[in-house]
N, C-alpha and C positions, 0 to 999 in steps of 0.2 A: 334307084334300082340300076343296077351294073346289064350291060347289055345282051349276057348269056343269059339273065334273068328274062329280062324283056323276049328275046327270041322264045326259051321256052314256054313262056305265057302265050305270047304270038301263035305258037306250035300248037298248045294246047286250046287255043280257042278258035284254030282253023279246023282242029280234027272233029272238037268234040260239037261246034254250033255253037257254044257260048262267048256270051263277051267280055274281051278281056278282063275288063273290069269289076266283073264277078270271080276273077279267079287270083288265089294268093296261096299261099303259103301252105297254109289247111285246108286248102281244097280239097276234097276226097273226089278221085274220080269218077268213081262208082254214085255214092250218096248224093255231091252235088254237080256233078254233069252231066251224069246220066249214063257213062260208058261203063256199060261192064261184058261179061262173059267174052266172046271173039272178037267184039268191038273195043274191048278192053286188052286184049292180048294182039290185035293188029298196032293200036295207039305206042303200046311198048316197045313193039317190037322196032315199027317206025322212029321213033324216040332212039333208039339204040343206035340205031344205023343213022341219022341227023346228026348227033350229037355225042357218037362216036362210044359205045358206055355198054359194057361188056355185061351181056343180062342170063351168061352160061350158067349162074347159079341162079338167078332171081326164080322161086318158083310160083308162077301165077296163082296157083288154086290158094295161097298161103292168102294172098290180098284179093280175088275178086272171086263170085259163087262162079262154078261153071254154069254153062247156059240151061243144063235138066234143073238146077236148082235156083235158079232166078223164079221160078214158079210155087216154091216151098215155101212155110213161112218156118221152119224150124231152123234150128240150128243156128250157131254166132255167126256175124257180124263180121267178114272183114276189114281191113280198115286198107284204105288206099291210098292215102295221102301223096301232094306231088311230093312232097318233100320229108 
């Protein structure tokens, strides 16, 4: 694994609590870490400004429920993947 890799593995496993070692490739943030709604939009945002990655189009609600809908069970499924 190249060292940008390692870093953001590192990144993601100081934000989210988890350990490195559970996190790869298909990680979903949301499904398998557990960050989502403002916990998930602080993690990106932090993410952008570390590692420098321009997220003026990225739009959140596309990949994580907002937080009134973390409580629903309707509706799809975003998908969050690090990668």
């Amino acid at each position: 694994m190249d060292k940008q890799n390692e870093e953001l593995i590192s990144f993601v496993s100081k934000r989210s609590g988890v350990d490195e070692n559970q996190i790869h490739y298909q990680t979903s943030i949301e499904d398998d870490l557990g960050v989502t709604g403002d916990d998930a939009e602080e993690l990106v945002i932090e993410f952008s400004k570390i590692f420098k990655v321009n997220i003026d189009k990225f739009s959140f609600n596309k990949y994580f429920y907002p937080e009134p809908f973390l409580f629903s069970s309707t509706g799809p499924k975003p998908k969050s993947h690090l990668w």
